[in-house]
PDB file of N, H, CA, C and O in Angstrom:
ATOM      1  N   UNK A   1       0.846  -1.176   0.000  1.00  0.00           N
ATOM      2  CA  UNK A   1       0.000   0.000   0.000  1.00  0.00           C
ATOM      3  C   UNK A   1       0.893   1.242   0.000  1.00  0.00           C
ATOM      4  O   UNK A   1       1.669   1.562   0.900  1.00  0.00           O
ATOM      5  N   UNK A   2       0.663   1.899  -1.157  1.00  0.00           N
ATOM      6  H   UNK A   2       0.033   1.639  -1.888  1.00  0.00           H
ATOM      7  CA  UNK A   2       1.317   3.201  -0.892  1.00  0.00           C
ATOM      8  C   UNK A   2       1.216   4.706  -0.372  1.00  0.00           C
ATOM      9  O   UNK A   2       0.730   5.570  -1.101  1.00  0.00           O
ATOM     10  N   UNK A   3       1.680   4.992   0.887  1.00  0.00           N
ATOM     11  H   UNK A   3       2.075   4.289   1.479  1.00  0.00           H
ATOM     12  CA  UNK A   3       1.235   6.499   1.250  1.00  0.00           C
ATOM     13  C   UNK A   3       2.166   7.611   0.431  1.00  0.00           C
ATOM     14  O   UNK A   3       3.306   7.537  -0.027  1.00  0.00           O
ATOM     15  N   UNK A   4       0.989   8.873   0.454  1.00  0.00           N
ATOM     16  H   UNK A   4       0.063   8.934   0.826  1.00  0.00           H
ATOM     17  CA  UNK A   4       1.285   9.778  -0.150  1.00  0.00           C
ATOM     18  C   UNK A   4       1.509  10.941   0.521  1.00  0.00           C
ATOM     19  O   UNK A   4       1.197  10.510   1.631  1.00  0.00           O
ATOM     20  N   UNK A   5       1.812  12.108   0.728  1.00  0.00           N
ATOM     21  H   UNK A   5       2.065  12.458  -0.173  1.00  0.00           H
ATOM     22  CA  UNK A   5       0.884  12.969   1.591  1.00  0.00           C
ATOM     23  C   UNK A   5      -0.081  13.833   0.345  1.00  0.00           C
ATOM     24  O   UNK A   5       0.031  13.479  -0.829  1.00  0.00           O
ATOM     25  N   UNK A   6      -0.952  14.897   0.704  1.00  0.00           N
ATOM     26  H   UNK A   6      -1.044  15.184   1.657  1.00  0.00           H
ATOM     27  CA  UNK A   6      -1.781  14.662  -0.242  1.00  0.00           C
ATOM     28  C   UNK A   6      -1.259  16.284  -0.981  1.00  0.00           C
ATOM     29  O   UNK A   6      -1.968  16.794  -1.849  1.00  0.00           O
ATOM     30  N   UNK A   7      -0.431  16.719  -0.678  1.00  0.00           N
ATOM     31  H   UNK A   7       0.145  16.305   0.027  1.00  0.00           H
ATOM     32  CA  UNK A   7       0.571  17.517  -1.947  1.00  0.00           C
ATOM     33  C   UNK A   7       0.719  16.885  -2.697  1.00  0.00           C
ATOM     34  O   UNK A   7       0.078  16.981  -3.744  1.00  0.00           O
ATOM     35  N   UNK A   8       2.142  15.438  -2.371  1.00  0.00           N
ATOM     36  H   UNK A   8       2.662  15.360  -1.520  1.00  0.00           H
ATOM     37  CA  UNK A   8       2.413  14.990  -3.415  1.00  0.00           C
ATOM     38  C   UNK A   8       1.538  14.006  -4.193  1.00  0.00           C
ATOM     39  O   UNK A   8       1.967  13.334  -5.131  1.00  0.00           O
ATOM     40  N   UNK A   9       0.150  13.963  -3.691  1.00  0.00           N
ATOM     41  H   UNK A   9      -0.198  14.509  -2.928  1.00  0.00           H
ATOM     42  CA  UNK A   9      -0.837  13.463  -4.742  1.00  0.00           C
ATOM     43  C   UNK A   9      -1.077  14.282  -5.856  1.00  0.00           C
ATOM     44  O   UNK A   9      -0.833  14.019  -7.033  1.00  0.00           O
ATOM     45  N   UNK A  10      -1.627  15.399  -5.336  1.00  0.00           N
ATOM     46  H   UNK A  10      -1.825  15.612  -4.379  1.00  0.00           H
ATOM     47  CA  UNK A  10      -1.900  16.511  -6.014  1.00  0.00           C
ATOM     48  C   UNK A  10      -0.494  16.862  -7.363  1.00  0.00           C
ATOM     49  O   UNK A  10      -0.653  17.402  -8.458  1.00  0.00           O
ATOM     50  N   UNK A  11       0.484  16.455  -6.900  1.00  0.00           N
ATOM     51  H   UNK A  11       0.613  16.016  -6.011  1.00  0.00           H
ATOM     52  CA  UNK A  11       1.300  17.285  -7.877  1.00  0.00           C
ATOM     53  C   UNK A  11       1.652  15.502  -9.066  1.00  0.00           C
ATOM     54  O   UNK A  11       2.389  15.541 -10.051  1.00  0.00           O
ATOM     55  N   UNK A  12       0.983  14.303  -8.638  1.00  0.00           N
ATOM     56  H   UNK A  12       0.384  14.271  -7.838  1.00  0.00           H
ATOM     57  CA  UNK A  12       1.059  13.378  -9.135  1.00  0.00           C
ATOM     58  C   UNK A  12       0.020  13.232 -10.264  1.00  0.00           C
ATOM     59  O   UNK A  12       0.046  12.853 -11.435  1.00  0.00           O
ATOM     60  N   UNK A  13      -0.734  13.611  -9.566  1.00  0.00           N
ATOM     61  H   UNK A  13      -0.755  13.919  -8.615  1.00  0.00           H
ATOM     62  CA  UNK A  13      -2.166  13.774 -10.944  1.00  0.00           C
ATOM     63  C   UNK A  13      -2.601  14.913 -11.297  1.00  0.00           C
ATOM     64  O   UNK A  13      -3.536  15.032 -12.090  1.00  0.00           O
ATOM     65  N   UNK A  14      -1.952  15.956 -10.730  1.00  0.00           N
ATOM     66  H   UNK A  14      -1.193  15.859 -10.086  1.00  0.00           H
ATOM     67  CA  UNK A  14      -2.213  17.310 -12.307  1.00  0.00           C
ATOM     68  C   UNK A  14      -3.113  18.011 -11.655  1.00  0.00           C
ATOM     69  O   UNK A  14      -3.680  18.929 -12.248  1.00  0.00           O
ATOM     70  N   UNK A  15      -3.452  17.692 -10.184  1.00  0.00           N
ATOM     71  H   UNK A  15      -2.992  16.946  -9.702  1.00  0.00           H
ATOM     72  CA  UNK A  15      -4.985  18.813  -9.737  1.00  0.00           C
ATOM     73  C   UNK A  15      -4.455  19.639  -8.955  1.00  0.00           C
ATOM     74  O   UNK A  15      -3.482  19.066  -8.465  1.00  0.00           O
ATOM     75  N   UNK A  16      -4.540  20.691  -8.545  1.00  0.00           N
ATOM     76  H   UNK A  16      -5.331  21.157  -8.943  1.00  0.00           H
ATOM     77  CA  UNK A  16      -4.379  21.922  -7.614  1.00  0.00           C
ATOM     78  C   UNK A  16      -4.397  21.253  -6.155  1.00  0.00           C
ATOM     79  O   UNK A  16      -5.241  20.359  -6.082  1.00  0.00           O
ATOM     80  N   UNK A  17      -3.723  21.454  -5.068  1.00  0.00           N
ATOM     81  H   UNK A  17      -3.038  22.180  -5.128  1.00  0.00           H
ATOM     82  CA  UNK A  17      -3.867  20.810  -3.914  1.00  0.00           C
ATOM     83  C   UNK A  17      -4.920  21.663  -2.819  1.00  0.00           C
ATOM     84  O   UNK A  17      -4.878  21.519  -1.597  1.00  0.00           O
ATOM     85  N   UNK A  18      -5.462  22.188  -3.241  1.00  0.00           N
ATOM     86  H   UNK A  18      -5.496  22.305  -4.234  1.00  0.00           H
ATOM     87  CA  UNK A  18      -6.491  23.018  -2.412  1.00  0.00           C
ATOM     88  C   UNK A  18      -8.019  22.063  -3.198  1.00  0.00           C
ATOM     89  O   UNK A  18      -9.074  21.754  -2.644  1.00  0.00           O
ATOM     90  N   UNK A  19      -7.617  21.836  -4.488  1.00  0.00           N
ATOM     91  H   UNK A  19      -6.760  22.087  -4.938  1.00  0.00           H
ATOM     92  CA  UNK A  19      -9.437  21.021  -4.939  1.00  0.00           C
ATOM     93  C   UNK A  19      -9.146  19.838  -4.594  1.00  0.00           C
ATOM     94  O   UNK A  19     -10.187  19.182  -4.616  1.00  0.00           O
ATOM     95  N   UNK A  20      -8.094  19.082  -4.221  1.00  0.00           N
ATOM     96  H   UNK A  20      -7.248  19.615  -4.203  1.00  0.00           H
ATOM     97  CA  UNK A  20      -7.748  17.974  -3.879  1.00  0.00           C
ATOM     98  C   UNK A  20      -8.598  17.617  -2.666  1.00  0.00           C
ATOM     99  O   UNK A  20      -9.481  16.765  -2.572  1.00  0.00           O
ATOM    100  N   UNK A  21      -7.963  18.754  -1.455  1.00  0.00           N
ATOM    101  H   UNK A  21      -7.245  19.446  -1.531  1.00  0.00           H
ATOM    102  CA  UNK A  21      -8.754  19.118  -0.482  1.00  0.00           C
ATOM    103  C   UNK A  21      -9.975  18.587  -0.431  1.00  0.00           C
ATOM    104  O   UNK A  21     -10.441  17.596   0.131  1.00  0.00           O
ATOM    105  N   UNK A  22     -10.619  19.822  -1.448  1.00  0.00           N
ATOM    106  H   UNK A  22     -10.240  20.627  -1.905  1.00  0.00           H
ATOM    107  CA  UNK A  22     -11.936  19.312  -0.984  1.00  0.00           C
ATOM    108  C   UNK A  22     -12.511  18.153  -2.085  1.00  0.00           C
ATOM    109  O   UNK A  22     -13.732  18.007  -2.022  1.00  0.00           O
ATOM    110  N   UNK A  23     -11.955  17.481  -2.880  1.00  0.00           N
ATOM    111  H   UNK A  23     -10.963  17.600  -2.932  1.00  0.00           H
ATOM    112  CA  UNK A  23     -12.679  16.474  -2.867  1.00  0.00           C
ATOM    113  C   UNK A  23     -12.289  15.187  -1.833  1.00  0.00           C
ATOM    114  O   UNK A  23     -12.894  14.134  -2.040  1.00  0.00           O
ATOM    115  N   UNK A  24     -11.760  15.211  -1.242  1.00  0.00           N
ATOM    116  H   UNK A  24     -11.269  16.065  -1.074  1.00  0.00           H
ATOM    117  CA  UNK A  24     -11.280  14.390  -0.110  1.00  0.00           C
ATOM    118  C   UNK A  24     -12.175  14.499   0.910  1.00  0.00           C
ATOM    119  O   UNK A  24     -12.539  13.577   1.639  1.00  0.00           O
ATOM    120  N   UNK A  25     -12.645  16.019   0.970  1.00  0.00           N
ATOM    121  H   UNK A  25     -12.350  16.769   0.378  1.00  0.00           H
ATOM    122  CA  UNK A  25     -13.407  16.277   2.054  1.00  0.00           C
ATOM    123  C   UNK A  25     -14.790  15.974   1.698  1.00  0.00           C
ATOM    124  O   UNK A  25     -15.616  15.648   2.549  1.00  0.00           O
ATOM    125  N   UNK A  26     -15.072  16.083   0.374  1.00  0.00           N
ATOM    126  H   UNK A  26     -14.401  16.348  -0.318  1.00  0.00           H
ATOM    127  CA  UNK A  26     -16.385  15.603  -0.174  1.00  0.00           C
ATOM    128  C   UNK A  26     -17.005  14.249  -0.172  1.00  0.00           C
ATOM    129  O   UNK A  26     -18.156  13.826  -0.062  1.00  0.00           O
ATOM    130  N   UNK A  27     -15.308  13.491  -0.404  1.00  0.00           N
ATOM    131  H   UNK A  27     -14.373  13.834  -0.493  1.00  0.00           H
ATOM    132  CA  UNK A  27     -15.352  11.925   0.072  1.00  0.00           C
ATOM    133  C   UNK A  27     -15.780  11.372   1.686  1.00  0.00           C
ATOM    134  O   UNK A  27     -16.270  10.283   1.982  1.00  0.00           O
ATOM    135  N   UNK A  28     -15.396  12.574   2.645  1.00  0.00           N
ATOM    136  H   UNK A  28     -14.997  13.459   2.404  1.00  0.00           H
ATOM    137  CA  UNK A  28     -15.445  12.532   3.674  1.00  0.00           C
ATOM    138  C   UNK A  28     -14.425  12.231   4.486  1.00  0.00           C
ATOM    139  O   UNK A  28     -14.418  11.514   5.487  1.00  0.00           O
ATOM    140  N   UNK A  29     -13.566  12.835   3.976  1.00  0.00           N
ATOM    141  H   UNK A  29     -13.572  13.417   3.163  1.00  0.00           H
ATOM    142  CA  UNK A  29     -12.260  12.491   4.458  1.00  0.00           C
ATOM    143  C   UNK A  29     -11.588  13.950   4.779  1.00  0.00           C
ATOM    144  O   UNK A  29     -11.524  14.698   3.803  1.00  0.00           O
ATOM    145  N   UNK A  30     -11.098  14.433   5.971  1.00  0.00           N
ATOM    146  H   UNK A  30     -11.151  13.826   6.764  1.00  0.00           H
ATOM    147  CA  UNK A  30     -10.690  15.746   6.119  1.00  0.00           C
ATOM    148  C   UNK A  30      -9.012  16.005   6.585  1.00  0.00           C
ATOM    149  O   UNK A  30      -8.378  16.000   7.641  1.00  0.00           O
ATOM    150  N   UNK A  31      -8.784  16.184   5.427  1.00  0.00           N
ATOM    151  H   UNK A  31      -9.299  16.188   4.569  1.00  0.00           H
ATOM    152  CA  UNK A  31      -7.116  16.465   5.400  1.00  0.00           C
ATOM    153  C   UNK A  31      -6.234  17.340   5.062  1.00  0.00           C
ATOM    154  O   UNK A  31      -6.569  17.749   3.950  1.00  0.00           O
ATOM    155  N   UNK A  32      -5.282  17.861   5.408  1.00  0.00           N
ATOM    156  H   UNK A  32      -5.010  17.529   6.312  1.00  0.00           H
ATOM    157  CA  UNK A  32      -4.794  18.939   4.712  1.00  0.00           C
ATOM    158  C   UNK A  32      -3.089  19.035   4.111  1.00  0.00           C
ATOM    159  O   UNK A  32      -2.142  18.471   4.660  1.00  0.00           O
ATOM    160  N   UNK A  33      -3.033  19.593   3.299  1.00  0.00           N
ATOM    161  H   UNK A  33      -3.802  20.051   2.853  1.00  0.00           H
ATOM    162  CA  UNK A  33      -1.788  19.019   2.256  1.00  0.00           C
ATOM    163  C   UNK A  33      -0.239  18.480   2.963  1.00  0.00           C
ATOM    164  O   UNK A  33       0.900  18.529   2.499  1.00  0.00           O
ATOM    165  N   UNK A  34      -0.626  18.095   3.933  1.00  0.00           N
ATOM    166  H   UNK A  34      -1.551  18.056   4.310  1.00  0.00           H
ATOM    167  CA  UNK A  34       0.740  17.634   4.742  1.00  0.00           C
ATOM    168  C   UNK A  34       0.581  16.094   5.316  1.00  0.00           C
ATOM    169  O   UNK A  34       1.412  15.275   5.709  1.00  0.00           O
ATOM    170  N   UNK A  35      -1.188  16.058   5.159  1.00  0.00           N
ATOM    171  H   UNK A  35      -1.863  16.724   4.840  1.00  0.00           H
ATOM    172  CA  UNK A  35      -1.572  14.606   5.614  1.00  0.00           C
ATOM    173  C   UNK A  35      -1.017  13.559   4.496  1.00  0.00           C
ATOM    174  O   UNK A  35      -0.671  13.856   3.353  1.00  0.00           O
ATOM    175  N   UNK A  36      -1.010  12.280   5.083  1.00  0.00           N
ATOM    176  H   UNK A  36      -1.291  12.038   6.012  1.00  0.00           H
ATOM    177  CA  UNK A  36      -0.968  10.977   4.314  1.00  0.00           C
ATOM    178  C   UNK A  36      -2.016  10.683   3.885  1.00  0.00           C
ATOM    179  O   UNK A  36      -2.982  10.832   4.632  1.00  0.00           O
ATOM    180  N   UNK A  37      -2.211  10.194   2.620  1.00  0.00           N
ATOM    181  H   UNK A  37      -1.426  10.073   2.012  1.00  0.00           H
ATOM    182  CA  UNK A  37      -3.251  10.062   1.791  1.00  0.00           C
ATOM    183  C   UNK A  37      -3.138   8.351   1.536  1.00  0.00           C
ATOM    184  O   UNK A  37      -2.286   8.218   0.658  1.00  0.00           O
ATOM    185  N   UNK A  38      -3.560   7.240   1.873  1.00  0.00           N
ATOM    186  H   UNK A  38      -4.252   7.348   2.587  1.00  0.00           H
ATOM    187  CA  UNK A  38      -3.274   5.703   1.201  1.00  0.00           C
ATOM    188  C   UNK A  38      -4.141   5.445   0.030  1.00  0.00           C
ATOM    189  O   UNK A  38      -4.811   6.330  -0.504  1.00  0.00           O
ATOM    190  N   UNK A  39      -4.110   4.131  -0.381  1.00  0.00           N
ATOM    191  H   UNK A  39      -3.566   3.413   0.053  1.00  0.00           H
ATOM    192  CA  UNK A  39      -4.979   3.774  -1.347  1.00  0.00           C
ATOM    193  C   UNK A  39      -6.246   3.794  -1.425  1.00  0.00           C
ATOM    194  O   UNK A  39      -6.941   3.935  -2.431  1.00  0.00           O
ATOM    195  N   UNK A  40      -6.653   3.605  -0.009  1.00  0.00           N
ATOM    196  H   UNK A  40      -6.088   3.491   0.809  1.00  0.00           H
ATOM    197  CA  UNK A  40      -8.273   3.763  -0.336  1.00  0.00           C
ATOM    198  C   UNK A  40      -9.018   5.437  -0.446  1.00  0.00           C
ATOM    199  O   UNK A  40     -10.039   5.896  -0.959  1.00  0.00           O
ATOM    200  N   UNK A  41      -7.892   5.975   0.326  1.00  0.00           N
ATOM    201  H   UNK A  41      -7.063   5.602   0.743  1.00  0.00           H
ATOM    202  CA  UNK A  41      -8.444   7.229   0.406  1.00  0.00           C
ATOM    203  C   UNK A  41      -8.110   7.696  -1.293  1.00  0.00           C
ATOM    204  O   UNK A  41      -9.040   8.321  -1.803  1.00  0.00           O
ATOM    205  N   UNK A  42      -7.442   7.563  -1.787  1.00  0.00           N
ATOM    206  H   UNK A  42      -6.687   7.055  -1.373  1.00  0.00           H
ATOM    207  CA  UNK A  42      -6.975   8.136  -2.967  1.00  0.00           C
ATOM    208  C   UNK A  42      -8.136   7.362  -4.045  1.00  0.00           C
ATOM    209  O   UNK A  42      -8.088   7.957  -5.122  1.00  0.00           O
ATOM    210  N   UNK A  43      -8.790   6.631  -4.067  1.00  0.00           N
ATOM    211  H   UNK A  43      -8.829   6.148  -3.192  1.00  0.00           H
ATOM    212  CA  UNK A  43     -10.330   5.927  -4.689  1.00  0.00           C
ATOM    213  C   UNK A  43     -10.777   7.206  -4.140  1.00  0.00           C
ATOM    214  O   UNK A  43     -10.593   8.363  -4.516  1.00  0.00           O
ATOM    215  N   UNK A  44     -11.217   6.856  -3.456  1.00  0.00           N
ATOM    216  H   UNK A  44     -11.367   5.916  -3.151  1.00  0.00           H
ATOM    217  CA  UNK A  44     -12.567   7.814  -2.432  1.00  0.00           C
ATOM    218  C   UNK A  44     -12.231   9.430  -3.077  1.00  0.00           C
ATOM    219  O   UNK A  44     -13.169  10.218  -2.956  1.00  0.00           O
ATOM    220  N   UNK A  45     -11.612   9.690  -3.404  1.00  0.00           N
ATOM    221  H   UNK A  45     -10.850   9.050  -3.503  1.00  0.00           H
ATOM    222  CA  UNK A  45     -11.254  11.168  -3.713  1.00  0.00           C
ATOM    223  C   UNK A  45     -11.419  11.300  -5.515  1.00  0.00           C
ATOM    224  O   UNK A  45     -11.701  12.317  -6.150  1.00  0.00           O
ATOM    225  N   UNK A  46     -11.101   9.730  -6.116  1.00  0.00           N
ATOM    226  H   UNK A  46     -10.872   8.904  -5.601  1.00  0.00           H
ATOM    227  CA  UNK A  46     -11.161  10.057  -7.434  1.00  0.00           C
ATOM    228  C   UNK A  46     -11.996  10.210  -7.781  1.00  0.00           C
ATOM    229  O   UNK A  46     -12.255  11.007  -8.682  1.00  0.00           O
ATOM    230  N   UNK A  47     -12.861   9.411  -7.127  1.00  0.00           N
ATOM    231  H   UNK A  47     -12.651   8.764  -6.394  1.00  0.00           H
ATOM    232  CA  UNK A  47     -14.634   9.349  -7.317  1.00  0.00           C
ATOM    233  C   UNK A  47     -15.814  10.304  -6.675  1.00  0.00           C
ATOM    234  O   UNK A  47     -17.022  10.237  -6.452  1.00  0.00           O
ATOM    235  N   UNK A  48     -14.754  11.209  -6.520  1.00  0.00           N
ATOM    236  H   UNK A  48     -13.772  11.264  -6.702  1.00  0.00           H
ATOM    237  CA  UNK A  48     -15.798  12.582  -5.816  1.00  0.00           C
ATOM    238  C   UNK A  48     -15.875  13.623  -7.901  1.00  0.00           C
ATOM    239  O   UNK A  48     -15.150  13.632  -8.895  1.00  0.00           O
ATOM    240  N   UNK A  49     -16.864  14.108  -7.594  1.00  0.00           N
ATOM    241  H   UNK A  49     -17.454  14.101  -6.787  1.00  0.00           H
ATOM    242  CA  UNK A  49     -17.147  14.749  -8.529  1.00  0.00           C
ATOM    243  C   UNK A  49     -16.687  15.858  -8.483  1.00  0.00           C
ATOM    244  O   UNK A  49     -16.899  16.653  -9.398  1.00  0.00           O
TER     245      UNK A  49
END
């Protein structure tokens, strides 16, 4: 399983780390760009609209 924090998600797939944010938070997940992000959370966020 790989952790991320969720900057370097953000700068992995091309999205701004502030909309990252909130689709994480939309997923229901509340984090902010210094947190670790794993695999499931990183689903849960792709699949936010």
């Amino acid at each position: 399983m790989t952790k991320l924090t969720v900057k370097a998600l953000s700068e992995e797939i091309g999205t701004p780390v502030e909309r990252l944010i909130e689709q994480l938070a939309d997923a229901g997940l509340k984090k902010s760009e210094s947190d670790q992000v794993n695999d499931e959370e990183k689903q849960n966020a792709s699949h936010s609209p």
